[in-house]
C-alpha positions in Angstrom: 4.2 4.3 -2.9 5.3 1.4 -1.2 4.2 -2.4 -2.1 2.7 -3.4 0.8 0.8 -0.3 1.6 -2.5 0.9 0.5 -3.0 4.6 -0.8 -5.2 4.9 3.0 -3.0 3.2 4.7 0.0 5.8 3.1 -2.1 8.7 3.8 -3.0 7.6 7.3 0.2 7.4 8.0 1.5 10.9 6.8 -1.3 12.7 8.6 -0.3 15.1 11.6 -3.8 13.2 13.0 -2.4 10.0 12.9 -3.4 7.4 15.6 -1.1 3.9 15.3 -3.3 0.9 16.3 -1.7 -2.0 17.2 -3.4 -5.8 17.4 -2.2 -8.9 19.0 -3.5 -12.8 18.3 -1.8 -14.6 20.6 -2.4 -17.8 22.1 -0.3 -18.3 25.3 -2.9 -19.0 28.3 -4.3 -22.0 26.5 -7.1 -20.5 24.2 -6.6 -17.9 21.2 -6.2 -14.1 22.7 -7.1 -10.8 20.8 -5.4 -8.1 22.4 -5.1 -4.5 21.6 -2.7 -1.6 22.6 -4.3 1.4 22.0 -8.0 0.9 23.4 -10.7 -1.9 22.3 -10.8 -1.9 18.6 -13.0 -4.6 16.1 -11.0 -5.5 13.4 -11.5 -8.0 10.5 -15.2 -8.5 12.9 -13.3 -9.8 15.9 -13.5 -7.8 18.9 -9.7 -6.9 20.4 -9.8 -6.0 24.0 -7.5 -3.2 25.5 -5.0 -2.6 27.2 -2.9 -6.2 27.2 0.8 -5.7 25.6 3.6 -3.2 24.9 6.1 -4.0 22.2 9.9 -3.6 23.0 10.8 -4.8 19.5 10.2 -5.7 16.4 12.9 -6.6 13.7 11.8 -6.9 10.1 8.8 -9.3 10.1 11.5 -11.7 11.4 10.9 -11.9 15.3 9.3 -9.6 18.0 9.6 -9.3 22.0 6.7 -7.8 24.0 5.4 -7.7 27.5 2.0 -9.1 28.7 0.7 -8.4 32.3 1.0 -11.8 34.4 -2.8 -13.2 34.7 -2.6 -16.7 36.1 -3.2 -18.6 33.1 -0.5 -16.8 31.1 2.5 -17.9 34.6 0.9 -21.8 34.8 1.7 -21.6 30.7 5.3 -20.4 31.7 5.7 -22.7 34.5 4.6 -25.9 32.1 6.0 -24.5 29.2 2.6 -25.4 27.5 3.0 -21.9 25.2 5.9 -22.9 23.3 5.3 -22.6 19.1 1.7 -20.9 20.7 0.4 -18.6 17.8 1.2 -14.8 17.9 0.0 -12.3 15.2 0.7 -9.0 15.2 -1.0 -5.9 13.3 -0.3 -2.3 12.6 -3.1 -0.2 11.6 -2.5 3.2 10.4 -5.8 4.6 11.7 -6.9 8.5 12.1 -7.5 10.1 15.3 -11.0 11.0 14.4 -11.7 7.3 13.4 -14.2 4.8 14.4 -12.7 2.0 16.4 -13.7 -0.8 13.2 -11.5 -1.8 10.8 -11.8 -3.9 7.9 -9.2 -6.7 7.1 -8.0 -5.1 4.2 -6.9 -1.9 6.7 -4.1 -3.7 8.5 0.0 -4.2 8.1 0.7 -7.9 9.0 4.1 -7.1 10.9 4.9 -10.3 12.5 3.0 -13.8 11.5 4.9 -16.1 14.2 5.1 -18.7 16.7 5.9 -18.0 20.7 9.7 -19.2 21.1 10.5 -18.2 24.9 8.1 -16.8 27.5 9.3 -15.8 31.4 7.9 -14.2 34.5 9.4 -11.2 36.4 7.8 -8.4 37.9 4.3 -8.9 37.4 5.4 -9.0 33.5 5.4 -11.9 31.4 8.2 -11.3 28.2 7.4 -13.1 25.5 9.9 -13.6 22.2 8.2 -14.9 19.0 9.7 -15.6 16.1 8.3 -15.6 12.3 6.7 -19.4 11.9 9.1 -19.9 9.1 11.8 -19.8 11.2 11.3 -21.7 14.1 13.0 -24.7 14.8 14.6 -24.5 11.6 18.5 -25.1 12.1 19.2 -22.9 9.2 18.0 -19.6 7.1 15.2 -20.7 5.6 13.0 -17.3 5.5 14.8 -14.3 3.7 12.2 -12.1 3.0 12.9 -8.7 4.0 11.5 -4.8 3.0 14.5 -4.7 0.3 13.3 -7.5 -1.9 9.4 -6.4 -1.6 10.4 -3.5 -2.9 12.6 -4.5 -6.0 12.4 -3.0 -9.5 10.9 -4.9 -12.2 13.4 -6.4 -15.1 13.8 -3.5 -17.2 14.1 -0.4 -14.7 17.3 0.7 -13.9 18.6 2.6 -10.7 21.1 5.3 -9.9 23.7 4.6 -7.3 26.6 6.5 -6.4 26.4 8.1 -10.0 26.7 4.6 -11.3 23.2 3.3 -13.7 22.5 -0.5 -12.3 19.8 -2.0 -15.0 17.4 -5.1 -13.5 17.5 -7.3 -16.1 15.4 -10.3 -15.9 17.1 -14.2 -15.4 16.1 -16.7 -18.1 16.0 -20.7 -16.4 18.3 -23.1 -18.6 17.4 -26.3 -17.9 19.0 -28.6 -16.0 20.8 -31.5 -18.5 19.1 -34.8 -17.8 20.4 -37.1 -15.1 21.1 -40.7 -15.0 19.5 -41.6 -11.8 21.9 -44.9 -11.2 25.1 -42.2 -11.7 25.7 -41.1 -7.6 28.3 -38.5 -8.2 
């Protein structure tokens, strides 16, 4: 079983009765949004109304574009470019077809915990590209997390690759020698 997923949340997701919830925080029109894709649903005791955004991708828990429809307050927040480094949250929940629409905070996958980057108008849409909050406005790499290293074997397992036996063994520190602070090079 993976990390990051409970033994619900794995079973949820494996059931021929599955029903994928997903959940937006967003704040783009000036005050803090809870949207939901898949009907009204109260998670974590907030209330999530329906029927607000459709995800056109999401890659690794690293950025995420999505469509909103146009209100008026969401194209004046283009227009000004008042949303920028606005807060967007997204959630998966692995939920049952059968379910009651209230979850508990401990039910959801956070997929994306990000900032808005770009926001624009066409066709009664408003596209929206956030970006994980570790990464924005940062000139350089500064957030590698990915599924591979959450799911790394302890020091001490081994894997089988390719017929070849790879042992994790664990990386003692040394510590650095001291420093003379007047030395510059």
């Amino acid at each position: 079983m993976p990390r990051d997923l409970t033994a619900w949340q794995l079973a949820n997701s494996d059931s021929a009765t599955a029903k994928p919830i997903c959940l937006m925080q967003l704040n783009h029109s000036g005050a803090v949004e809870y949207i939901s894709a898949t009907g009204a649903v109260t998670y974590d005791g907030q209330l999530y109304t329906a029927g607000g955004f459709n995800i056109s991708s999401i890659i690794d828990s690293r950025s995420a574009t999505f469509t909103l429809i146009a209100t008026p307050a969401r194209v004046a927040e283009v227009t000004r470019s008042a949303y920028r480094r606005g807060l967007c949250m997204i959630y998966y929940i692995p939920g049952e077809a059968g379910d009651t629409p209230t979850y508990t905070a401990d039910k959801a996958v956070l997929l994306l915990d990000g900032r808005i980057d770009t926001s624009s108008v066409s066709d009664g849409l408003v596209t929206v590209v956030a970006m994980n909050k570790y990464l924005t406005g940062r000139m350089g790499p500064g957030y590698t997390f990915n599924q591979f290293c959450n799911h790394m074997p302890a020091p001490g397992s081994s894997i089988v690759w390719e017929g070849e036996t790879a042992p994790f063994e664990a990386v003692e520190e040394t510590p650095a020698p001291p420093r003379n602070p007047f030395y510059l090079w």
